[in-house]
PAMARNU-666652 format. One line per field, with one value per residue: residue number from 1; residue in one letter; x, y, z of N, C-alpha, C in turn. Coordinates in Angstrom, 2 decimals, always signed. Atoms other than C-alpha are relative to their C-alpha. Layout:
num	(NUM | ...)
residuo	(A | ...)
n.c1	(X | ...)
n.c2	(Y | ...)
n.c3	(Z | ...)
ca.c1	(X | ...)
ca.c2	(Y | ...)
ca.c3	(Z | ...)
c.c1	(X | ...)
c.c2	(Y | ...)
c.c3	(Z | ...)
END
This chain:
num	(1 | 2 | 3 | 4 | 5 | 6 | 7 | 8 | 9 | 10 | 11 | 12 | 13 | 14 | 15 | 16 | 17 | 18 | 19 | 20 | 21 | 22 | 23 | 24 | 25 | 26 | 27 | 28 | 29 | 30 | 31 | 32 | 33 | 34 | 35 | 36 | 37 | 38 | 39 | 40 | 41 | 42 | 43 | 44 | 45 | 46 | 47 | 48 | 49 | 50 | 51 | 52 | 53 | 54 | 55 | 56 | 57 | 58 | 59 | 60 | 61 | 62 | 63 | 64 | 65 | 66)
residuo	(X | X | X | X | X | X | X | X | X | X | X | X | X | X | X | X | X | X | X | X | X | X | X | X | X | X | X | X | X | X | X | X | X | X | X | X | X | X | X | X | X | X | X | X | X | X | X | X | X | X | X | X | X | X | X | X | X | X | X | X | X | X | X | X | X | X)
n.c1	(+0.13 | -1.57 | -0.03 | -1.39 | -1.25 | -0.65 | -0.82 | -0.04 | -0.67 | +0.08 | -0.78 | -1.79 | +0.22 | +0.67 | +0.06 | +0.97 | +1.29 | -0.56 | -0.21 | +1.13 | +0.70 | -0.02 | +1.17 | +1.50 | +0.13 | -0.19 | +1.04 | +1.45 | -0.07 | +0.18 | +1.19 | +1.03 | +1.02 | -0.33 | +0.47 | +1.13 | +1.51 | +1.42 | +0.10 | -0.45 | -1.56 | -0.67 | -0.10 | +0.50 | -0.57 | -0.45 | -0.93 | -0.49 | -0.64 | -0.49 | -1.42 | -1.35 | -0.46 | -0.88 | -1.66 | -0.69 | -0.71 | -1.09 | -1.14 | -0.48 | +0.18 | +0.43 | +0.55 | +1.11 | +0.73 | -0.70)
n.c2	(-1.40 | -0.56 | -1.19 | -1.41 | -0.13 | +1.06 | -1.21 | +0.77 | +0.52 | +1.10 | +1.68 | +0.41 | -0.12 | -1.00 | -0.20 | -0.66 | -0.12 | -0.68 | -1.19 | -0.30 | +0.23 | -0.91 | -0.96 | +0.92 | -0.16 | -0.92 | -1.20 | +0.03 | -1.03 | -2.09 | -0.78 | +0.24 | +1.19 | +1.16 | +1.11 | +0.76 | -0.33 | -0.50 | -1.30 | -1.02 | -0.08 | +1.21 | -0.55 | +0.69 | +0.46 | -1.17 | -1.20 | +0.23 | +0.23 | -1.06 | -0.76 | +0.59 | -0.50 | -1.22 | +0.28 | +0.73 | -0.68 | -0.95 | +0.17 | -0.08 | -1.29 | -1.02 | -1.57 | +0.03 | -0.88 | -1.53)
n.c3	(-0.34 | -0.48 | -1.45 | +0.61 | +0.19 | +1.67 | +0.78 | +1.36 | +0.60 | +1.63 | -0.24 | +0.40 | +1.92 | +0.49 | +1.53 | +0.13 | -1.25 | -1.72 | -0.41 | +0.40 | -1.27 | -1.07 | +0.30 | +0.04 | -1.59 | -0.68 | +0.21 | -1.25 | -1.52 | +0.09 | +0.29 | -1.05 | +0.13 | -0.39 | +0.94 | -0.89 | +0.35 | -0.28 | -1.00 | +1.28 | +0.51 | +0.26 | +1.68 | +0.89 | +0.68 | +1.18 | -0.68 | -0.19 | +1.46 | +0.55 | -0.97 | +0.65 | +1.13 | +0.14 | -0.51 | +1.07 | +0.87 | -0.69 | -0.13 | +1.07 | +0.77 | -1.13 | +0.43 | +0.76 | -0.38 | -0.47)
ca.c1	(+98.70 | +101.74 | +102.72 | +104.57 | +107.63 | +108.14 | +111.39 | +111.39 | +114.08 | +115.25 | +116.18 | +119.92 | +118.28 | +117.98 | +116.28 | +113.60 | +110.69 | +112.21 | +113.26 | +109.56 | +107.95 | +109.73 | +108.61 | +104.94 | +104.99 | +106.38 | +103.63 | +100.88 | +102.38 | +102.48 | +98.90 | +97.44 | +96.38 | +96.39 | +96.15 | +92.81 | +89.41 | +86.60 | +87.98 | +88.12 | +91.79 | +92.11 | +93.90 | +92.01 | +93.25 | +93.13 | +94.75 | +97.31 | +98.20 | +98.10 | +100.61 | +102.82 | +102.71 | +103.55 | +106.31 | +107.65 | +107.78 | +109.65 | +111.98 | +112.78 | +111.99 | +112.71 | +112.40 | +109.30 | +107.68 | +109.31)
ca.c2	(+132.20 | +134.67 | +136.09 | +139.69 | +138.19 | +136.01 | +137.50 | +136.65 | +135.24 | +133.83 | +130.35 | +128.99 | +128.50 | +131.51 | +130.82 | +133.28 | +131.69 | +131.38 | +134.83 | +135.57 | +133.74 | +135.46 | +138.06 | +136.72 | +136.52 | +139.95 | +141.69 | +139.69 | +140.55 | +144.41 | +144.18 | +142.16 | +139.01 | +135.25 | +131.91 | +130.63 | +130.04 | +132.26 | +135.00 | +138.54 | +139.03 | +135.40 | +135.51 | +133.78 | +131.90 | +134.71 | +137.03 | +134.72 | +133.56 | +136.89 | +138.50 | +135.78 | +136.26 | +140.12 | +139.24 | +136.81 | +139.19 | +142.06 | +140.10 | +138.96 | +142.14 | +144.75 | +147.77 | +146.83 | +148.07 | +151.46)
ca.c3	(+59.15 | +59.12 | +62.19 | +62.45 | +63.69 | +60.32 | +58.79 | +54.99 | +53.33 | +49.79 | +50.48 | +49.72 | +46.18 | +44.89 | +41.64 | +40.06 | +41.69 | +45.25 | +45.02 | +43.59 | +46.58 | +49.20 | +47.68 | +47.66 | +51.32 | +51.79 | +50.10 | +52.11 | +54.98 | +53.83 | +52.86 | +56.09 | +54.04 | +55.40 | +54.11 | +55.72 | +54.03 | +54.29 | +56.05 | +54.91 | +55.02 | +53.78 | +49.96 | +47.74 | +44.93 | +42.23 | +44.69 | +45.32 | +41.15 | +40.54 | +43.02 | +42.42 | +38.87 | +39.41 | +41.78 | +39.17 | +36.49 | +39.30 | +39.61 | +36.01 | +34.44 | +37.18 | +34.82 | +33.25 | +36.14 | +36.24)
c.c1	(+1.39 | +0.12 | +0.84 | +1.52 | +0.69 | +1.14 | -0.05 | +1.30 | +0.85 | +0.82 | +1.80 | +0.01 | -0.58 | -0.54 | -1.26 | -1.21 | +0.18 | -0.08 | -1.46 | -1.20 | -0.20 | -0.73 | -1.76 | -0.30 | +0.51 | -1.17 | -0.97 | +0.02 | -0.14 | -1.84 | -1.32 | -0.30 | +0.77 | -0.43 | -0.92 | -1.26 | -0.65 | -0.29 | -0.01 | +1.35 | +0.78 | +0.84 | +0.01 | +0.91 | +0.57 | +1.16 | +1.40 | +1.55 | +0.67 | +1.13 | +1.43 | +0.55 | +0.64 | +1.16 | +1.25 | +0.88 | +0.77 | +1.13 | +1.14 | +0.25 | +0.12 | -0.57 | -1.11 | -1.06 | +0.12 | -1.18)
c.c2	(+0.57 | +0.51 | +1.65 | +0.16 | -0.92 | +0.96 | -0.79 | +0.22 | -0.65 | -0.87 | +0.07 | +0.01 | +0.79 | +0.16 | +1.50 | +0.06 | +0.04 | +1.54 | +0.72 | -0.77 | +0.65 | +1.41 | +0.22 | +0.62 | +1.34 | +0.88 | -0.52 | +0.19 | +1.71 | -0.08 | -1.05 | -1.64 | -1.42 | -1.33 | -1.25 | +0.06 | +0.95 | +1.12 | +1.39 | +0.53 | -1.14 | +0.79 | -1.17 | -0.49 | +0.57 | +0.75 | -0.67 | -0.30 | +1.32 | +0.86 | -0.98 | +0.08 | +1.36 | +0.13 | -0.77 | +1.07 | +1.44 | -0.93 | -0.37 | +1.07 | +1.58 | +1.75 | -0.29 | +0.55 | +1.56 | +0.57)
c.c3	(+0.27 | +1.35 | -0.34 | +0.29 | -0.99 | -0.90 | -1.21 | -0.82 | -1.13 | +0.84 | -0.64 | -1.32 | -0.07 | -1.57 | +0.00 | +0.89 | +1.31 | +0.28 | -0.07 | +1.19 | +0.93 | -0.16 | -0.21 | +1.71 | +0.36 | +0.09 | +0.67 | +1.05 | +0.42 | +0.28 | +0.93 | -0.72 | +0.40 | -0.56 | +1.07 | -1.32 | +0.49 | +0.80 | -0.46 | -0.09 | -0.71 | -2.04 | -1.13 | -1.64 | -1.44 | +0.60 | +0.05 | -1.76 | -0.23 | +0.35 | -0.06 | -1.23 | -0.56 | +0.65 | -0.96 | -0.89 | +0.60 | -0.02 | -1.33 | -0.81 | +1.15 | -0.98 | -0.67 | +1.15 | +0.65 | -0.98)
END
């Protein structure tokens, strides 16, 4: 579970996915969700592929989502 004083970070390795993690964790912290079963803010395993996969491609492709 995140808390709200978790500051997020890119690691020392800043590759793509690192940087695409942190970013992971920022937006579930924007949008309330936690990593528990069965809860309704939990973020299920789609929610989770998928937001990583759009963080991915922000960070590789930043103007593709302009």
């Amino acid at each position: 579970m995140m808390s709200d004083d978790v500051t997020f970070a890119v690691p020392n390795v800043s590759t793509e996915e690192a940087v695409a993690l942190a970013l992971l964790q920022a937006v579930m912290r924007s949008e309330g969700k936690i990593l528990t079963n069965g809860f309704g803010d939990s973020a299920d395993r789609k929610y989770l592929l998928d937001t990583y996969a759009e963080c991915l491609l922000a960070v590789r492709a930043p103007a593709a989502r302009r």
